[in-house]
N, C-alpha and C positions, 0 to 999 in steps of 0.2 A: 841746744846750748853746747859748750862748748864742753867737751870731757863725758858727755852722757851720750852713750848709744843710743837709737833709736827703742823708746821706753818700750819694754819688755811686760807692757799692762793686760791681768787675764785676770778675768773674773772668774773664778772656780771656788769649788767646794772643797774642803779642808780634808772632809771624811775620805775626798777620791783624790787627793792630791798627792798620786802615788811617788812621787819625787820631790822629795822635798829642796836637799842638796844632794852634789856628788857627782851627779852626770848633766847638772845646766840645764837639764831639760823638765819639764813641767808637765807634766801627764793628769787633765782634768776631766772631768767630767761633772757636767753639772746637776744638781739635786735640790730638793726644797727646802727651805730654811737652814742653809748651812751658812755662814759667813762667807762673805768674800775678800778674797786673797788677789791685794796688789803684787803685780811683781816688776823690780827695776833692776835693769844692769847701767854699770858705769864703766868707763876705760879711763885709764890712771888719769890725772884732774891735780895737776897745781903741787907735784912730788906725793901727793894720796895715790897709794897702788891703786886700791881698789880690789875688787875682786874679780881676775880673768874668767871664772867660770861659774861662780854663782849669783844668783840674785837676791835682793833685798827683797825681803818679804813684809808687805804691812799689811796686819790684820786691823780694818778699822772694826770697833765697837765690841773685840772679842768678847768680855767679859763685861758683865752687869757689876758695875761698883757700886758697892753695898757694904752697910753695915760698920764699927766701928775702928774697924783695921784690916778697909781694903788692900793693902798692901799684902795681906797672908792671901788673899784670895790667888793673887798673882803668883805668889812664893809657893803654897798648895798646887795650883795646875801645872806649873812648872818643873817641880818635881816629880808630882804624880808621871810626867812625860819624859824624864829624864834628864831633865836639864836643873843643874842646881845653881839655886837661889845664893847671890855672893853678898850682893849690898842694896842700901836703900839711899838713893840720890838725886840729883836734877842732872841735867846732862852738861859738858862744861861748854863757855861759852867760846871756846875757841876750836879750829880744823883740828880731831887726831883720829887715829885708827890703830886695831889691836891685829898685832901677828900674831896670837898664841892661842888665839881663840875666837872661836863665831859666838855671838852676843846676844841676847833675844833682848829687848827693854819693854818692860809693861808699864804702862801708865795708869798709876792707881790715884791722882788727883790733880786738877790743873789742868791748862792746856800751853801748847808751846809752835816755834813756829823751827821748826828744824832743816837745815840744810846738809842735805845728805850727796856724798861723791864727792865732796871738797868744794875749794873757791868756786869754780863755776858748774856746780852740781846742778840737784834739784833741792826748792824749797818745799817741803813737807810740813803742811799742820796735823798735827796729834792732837789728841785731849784724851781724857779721862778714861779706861775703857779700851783704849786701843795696844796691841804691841805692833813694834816689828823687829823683826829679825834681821841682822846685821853680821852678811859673810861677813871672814877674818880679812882686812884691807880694807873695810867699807870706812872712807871717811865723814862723821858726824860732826855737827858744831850747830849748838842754840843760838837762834838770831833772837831769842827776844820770847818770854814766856810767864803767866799769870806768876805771882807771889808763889799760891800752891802748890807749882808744877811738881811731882816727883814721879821717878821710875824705883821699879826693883831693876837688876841687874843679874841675869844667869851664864851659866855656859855648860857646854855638855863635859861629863866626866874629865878632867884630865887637861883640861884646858881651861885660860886664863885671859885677864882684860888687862894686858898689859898696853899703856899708855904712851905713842908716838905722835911727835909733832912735826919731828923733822921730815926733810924727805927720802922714801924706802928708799934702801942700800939694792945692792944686789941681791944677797943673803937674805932681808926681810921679804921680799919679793920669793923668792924659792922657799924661804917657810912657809910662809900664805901659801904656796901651791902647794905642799906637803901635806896642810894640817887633815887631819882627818876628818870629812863629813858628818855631822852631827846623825845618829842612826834614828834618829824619832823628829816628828813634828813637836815644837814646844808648849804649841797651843790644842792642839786634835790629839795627839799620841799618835801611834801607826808609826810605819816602816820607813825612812827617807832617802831610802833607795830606790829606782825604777823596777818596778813590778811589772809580770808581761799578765 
C-alpha cells in the first residue's frame, strides 16, 4: 500500500526484545511462552509524518482482562513499566498523530477495527487484551468498533498526546525526530535501548 514500507513483522519475545525504540532496530530472540510482538514501519502517508525511525509495536492478547475494572490492570502494568497512565477513551474516529509524545494504548474492552499510518496505511483489528504502541507521528484513526471499545492512554515521563490533524509542518517533523525514546518496554519492563 501506498505510504507503508515493506511491513516490518517479527515475531519475538518481549523479555528479549532488547530494543524497544531509539535505534529502529529490533534485537529478538525467541523463548517460550512469551508474547508476540508485531512490529510495523510507515513513511509519511496523506501529511501523517509518521515515524522515520521507529516502529509500531502491537502486542496481541497481552494482558488477561479480568475482573471488575480491567482498565487499572492496564493502568498498573503501565506504570509499574514506566510509562504513565493519562486517560480512559475509545480512539477518535478521524487521521491524527501526536508530536510530543510516543503512546502505548491498551485495550481493556471491546474490539475495534483501526487504521494505523494515515489514509493509505494499514488496517488493524484490536480487541480486548491487546496494546500497541504508537511512535510520536504514528498516524491512527477508528474505522468502525463494538459499543464497548475503550483504551487506557500512556506516555513515558515527560511527554504528551497532543492532538494533530493537520499536515506535519517542518518544525512537527524535527520534533518527532527529537523526542526522546521511551527507556522501558510498556508492557515487559527492561531496557529500550540496544543491549550488546
Amino acid at each position: 500500500m501506498e505510504g507503508e514500507q515493506t511491513p516490518d513483522r517479527r515475531q519475538c519475545n518481549t523479555f528479549t526484545l532488547l530494543s524497544l525504540l531509539g535505534t529502529g532496530v529490533l534485537i529478538m530472540k525467541q523463548a517460550l511462552a512469551a508474547p508476540i510482538v508485531q512490529a510495523l514501519m510507515f513513511k509519511a502517508n496523506g501529511g501523517i509524518p509518521n515515524n522515520p525511525t521507529l516502529p509500531v509495536l502491537i502486542y496481541p492478547s497481552a494482558l488477561e482482562v479480568t475482573g471488575n475494572d480491567p482498565a487499572s490492570l492496564f493502568e498498573r502494568t503501565f506504570k509499574a513499566n514506566g510509562w504513565l497512565p493519562q486517560w480512559r477513551y475509545g480512539v477518535f474516529t478521524y487521521h491524527h498523530y501526536h508530536t510530543r509524545g510516543h503512546e502505548v494504548l491498551g485495550v481493556y474492552a471491546g474490539k475495534a477495527r483501526l487504521m494505523l499510518g494515515g489514509p493509505n496505511g494499514r488496517v488493524v483489528e484490536v480487541k480486548a487484551g491487546d496494546v500497541l504502541l504508537l511512535p510520536a507521528g504514528t498516524g491512527h484513526c477508528n474505522l468502525g468498533s463494538s459499543d464497548d471499545f475503550m483504551v487506557v492512554g500512556a506516555y513515558p515521563p515527560g511527554q504528551e498526546g497532543d492532538i494533530n490533524r493537520d499536515p506535519a509542518t517542518l518544525r512537527q517533523i524535527e520534533q518527532i525526530a527529537q523526542l526522546k525514546a521511551p527507556d522501558t518496554d510498556p508492557v515487559m519492563g527492561g531496557p529500550g535501548q540496544a543491549q550488546s
